[in-house]
N, C-alpha and C positions, 0 to 999 in steps of 0.2 A: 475621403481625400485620397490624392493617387500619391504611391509611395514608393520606395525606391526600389529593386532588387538587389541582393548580397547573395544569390543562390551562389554565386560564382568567385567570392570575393571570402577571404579570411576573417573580414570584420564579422560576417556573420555571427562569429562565433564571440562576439565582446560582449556584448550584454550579457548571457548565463556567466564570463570568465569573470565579469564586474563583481558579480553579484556572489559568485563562490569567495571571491578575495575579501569583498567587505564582512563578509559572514564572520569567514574566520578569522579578520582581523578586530569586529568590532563584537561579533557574536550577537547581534541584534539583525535577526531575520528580518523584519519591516522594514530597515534601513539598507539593509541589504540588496532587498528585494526593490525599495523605490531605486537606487542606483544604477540597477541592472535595465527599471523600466525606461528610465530618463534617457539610459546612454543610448538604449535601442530605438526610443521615440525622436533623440535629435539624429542618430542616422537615420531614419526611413524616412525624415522630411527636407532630408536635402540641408542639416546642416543649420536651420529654418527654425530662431526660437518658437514664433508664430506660430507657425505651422506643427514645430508640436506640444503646444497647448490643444491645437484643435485634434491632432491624433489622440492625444491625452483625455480628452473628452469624448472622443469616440468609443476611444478603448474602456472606459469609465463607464458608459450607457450600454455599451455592448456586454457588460455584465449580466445587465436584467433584461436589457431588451435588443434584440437581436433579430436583422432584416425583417421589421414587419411585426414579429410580435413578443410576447414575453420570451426569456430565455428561462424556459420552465425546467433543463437542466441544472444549472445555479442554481436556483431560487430555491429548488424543491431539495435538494443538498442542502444547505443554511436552512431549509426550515426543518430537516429531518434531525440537525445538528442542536435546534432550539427543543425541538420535541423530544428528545436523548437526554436533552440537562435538564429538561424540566423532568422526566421522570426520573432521573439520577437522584434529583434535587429531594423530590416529593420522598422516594425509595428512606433515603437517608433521613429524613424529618418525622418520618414516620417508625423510625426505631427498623427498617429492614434490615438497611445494611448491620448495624451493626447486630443483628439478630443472627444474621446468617454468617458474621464473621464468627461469632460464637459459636453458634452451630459448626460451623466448617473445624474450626481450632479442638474441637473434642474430636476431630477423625481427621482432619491431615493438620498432624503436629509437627511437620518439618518444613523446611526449605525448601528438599527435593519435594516433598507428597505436591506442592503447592507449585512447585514450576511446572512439574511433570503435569497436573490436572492441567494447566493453564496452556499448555504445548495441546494434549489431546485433544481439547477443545475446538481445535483447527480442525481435525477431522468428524467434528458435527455440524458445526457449522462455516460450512466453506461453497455458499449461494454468490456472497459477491466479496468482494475487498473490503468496501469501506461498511459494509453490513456487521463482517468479522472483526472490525478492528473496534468499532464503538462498541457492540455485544458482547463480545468474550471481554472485552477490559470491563465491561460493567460490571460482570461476574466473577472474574477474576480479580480485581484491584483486592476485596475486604480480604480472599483466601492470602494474595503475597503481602500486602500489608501488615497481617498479623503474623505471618513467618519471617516478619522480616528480611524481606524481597525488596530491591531499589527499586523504584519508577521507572528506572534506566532499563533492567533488564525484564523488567515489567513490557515494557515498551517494544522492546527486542522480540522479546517472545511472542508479543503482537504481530508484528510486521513480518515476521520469519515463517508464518505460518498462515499468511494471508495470502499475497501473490501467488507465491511458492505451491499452496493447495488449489487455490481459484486455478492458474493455469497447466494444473495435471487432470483436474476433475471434469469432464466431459456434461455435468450436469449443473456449470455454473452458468453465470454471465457471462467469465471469461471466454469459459470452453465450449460452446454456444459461438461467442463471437470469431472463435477462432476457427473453426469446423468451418463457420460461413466462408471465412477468406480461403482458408488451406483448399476446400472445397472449388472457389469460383476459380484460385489459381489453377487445378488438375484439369478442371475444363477447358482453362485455354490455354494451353498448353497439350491438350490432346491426348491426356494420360488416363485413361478409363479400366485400368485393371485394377484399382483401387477404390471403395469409396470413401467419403473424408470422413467418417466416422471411425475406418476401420486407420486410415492414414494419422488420425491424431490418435488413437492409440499405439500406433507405431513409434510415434513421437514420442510417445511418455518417456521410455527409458534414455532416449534423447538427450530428454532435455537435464543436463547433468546439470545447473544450477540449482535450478529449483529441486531437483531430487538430493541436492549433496545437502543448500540450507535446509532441507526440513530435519535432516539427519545431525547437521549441527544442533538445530534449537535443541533436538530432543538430547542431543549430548551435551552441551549447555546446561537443560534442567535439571538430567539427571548427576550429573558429576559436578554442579554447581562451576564448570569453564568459566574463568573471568579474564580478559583479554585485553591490555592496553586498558584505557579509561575504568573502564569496566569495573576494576577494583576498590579504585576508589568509590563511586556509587557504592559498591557492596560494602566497603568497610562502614561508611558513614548509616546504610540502612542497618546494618548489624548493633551498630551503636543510636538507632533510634531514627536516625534524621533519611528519611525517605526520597528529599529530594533535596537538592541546595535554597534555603530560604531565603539567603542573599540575592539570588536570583528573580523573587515575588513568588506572586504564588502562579503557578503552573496552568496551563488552559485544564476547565474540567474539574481543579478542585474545587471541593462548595466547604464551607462551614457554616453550621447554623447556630442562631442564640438560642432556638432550642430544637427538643427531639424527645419524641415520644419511648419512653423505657419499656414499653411493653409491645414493643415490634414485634413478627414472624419472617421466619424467613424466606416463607412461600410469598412476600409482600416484594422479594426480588426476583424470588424464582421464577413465581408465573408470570410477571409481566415481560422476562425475556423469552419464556416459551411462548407465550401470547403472540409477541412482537416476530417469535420468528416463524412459528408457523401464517400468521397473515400476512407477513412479508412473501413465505415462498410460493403461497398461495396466489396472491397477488402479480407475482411474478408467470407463471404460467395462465393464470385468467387473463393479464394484460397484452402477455404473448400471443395467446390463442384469440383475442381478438383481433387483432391486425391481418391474422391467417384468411386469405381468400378460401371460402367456402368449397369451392371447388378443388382445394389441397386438404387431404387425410391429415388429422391431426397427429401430433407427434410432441412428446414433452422435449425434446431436443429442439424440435423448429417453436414451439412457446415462447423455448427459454430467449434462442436467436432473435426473436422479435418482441421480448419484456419491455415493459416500460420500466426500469432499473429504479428511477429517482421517484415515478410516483408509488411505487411498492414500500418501496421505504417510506415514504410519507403516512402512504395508509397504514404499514405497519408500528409507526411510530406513534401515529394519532391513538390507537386499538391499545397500545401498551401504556401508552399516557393514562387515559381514560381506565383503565383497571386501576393503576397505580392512584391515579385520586381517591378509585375505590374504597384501597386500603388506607388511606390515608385517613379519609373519613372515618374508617371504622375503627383507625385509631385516639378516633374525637377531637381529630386537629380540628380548629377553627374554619371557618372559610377565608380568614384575615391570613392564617396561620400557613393557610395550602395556594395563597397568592404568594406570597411574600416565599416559599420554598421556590412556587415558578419561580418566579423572577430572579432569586438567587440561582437559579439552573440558568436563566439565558445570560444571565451575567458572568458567569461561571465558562459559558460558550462564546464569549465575545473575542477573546483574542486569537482561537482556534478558528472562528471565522475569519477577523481582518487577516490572519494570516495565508489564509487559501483565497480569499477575495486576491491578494496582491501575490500570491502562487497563480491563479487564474490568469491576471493580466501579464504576468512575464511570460506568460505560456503564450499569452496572444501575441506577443513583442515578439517571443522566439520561433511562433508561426508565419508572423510576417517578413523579419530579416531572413527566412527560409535558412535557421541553422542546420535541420533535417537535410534539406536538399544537399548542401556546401558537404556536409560529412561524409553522404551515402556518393556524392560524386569522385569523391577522392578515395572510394576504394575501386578503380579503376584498372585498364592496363593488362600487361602478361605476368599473370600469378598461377603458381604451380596448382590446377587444385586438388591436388589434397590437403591443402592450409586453409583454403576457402571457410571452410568450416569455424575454424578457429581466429579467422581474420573479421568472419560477420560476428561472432560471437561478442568480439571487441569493439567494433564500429557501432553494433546497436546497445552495447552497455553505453557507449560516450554517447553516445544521440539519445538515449533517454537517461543519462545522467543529464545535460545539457539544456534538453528541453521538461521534463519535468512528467514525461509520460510514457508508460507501455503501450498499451494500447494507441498512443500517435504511430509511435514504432512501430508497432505490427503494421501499422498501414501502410508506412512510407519503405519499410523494410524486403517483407515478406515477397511484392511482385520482383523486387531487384532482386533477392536470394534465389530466387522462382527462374526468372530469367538467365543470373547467370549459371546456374544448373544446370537447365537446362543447355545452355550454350557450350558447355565444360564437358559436366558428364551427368548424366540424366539420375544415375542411378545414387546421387547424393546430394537429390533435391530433398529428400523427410530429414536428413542429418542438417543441412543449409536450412534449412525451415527451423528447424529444431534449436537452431543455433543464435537466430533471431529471437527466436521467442524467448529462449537463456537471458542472452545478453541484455534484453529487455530488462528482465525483472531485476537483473543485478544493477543496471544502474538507476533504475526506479528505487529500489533499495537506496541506495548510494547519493539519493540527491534533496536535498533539502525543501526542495521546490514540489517536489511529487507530493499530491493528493491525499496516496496510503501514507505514506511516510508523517506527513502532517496530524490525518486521522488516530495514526498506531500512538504517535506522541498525546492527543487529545484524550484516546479514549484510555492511555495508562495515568493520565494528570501530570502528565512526564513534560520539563522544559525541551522545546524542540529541538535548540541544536545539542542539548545533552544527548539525547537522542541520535540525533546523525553523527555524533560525535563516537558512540559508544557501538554504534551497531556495524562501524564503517571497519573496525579490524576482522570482525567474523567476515563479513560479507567480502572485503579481498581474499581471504585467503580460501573461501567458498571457489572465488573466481579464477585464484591462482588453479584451483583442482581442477576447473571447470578447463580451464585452457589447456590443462595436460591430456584430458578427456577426449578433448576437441580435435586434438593434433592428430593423437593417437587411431582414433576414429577416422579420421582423414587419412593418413595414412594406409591402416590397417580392412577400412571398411568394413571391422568386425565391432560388434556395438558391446557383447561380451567383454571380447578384452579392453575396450574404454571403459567400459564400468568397473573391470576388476584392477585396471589401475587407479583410476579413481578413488575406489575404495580402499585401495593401500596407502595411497598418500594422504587419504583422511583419516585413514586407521593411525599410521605413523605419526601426524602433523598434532590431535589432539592428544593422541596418549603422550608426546613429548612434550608437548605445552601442558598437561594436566602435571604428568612428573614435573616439572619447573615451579607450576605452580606448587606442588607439596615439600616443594626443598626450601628450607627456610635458608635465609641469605645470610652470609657469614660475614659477621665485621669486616 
């Protein structure tokens, strides 16, 4: 059906504002999330109950099926989410998990050993986003679980090392997708002293978001930082209760009526090394087909052209199927290793409706064009050396808003490109750099994002406890990030933005950690 435009219009922006307000006022994501679709589907129909029930059912089909044929993105996401619980499920019924938390608990017997493994972990496996946030929480949950680690900061330390690593590392999905853009912009634009390989490594130091949270989480794990919410989660995990049970139970948790006592914990280990080497595998076999023949291969143009969702699938099936293995050879039943499945897709049920209706507000906030309305309004005569520091903000709110980085880079990167270019050419990688920042901070920062949903899924963590708890690091990440930005703008020296940077995050936690160690005086 034909619908309206708001590319030009402030309403744009009402469905994501709906749906931020009912959140926090009822803290029921689902409801939230229908509010935001409803409000967006009676504007784009003209106002038209009629009309949108039928957008409503568009938007609904266009889930799974999309111009013509299956929408094998979705599908293959939800099915790599069912293939995760069931081998979660199978892991834990089979005495794994708790095999390997045993194991783990005779060599990291603390807090810190157990957040800091679970930070590191970002830097082995950091292939895609939502790859890292299901796998390392798989791994990760038994280790903080028995240190006595919240879901909350479980969760955090998910998400803070996902984006953050995916968009520094030149050999992800992200940085793959990013080289292609940075790349197609240099060519039109006429800039060939650089190639975009060497241009996104220019970037790296750049991009002061994602370079300051990886530095947080890891100060986080180690000095145990608890910030706003934050505490309380830690208090109540300290005293046993891992996540609020008044709340139910969390997406991801399973409990079984039984489990095998005589687990291993290679029954967890290998089916995540399994899962991740045919996943990366997969990932460059999927790439390297699409490659016309007549182009030299190259694991960077692979990655550019992986099939993301069916890698995970394949690697997900490959980890399944060992995981039955052990399970068998723990002499579960076949009644026994049904009944685990099934406690895993059920276990995945509300992690799914809730990215099913994260999916459709994405569509709502594709079609009222909130992207276009935002990026138009950074318009006009602006100094730039603020440039920098003004996209940094514009594309944190556009993918706080709409629920993606990656939309961002799209709708961002050629405006950032262009006015650089039109300004001053020589603070196009800083403007580039600035986007891709801003991105991930309000990807971070938004309830509706994809990672954000997954990091909550794969810690077993309730999801707005999660947005709730990760949202004071991530400002004050961002407050650094914009000093960075200014500075940079200003100065054109990328040096001294990072050594102020690094002062103000030097000063900001070591006084937050002293606060946190002064006990409070009647």
């Amino acid at each position: 059906m034909q619908t309206l435009s708001y590319s030009d219009s402030l309403l744009s922006i009402l469905p994501p504002t709906i749906a931020l307000l009912v959140a926090l006022i009822t803290r029921r994501v689902i409801t939230a999330l229908c509010c935001g679709i409803l409000s967006g589907a009676y504007l784009l129909s003209d106002y038209s109950i009629n009309d949108s029930f039928v957008y409503l059912s568009q938007l609904a089909v266009g889930l799974v099926w999309d111009e013509g044929e299956a929408n094998f993105w979705n599908l293959q996401i939800i099915l790599f989410l069912l293939l995760l619980g069931g081998m979660t499920s199978l892991m834990s019924a089979a005495g794994s998990t708790q095999a390997f938390a045993e194991w783990a608990k005779r060599r990291i017997k603390t807090q810190r050993h157990a957040t800091i493994a679970t930070a590191l972990l970002s830097f082995v496996v950091f292939v895609d986003d939502y790859f890292h946030s299901l796998a390392v929480g798989s791994v990760a949950r038994p280790l903080t679980d028995q240190a006595g680690v919240s879901r909350a900061k479980l969760a955090y330390l998910l998400d803070s090392t996902a984006a953050p690593v995916c968009v520094l590392m030149p050999l992800s999905s992200w940085g793959a997708y990013i080289i292609a853009l940075v790349g197609g912009l240099l060519v039109s634009h006429g800039i060939t002293n650089i190639t975009p390989l060497a241009a996104f490594a220019t970037m790296i130091p750049l991009n002061f978001y994602a370079v300051f949270a990886l530095l947080m989480a890891l100060t986080v794990a180690y000095f145990n930082l608890n910030i706003g919410p934050m505490k309380q989660h830690e208090d109540a995990a300290a005293a046993g209760q891992l996540f609020d049970p008044a709340k139910g139970t969390p997406p991801g948790s399973i409990n079984h009526d039984f489990q095998a006592s005589n687990g291993s914990p290679l029954g967890l280990v290998l089916p995540i090394i399994i899962l991740t080497l045919v996943t990366f595998s997969c990932f460059v076999v999927t790439g390297a087909a699409t490659i016309e023949s007549q182009v030299s291969f190259s694991l960077l143009l692979a990655l550019e052209n992986t099939d993301v969702t069916l890698s995970l699938v394949i690697g997900g099936a490959a980890a399944l199927l060992l995981s039955m293995g052990f399970a068998a050879k723990q002499s579960l039943s076949l009644q026994q290793i049904i009944n685990a499945l099934w406690l895993g897709i059920k276990a995945m049920s509300p992690a799914i409706a809730i990215l099913l209706f994260a999916w459709s507000i994405s569509g709502v906030i594709g079609d009222i064009e909130t992207g276009k309305y935002l990026a138009s309004r950074l318009t006009g005569s602006i100094d730039p050396s603020m440039l920098p520091v003004l996209l940094f903000i514009l594309a944190g709110v556009m993918a706080f808003a709409t629920g993606t980085s990656w939309g961002t880079f799209g709708i961002m990167l050629p405006i950032a490109a262009d006015m650089a270019v039109a300004s001053d050419v020589s603070l196009i990688l800083p403007m580039l750099s600035a986007v891709l920042s801003g991105a991930v901070f309000g990807d971070h920062c938004s309830p509706i994002s994809d990672t954000t949903i997954l990091s909550s899924t794969g810690a077993a963590c309730h999801h707005l406890d999660h947005v709730a708890t990760q949202l004071p690091y991530a400002l004050l990440v961002a407050l650094i990030s914009i000093a960075s930005y200014i500075v940079m703008g200003i100065t054109g020296n990328v040096m001294a933005a990072l050594s102020i940077g690094l002062g103000l995050f030097a000063i900001s936690t070591a006084g937050l950690y002293y606060l946190q160690q002064t006990p409070v005086k009647a």
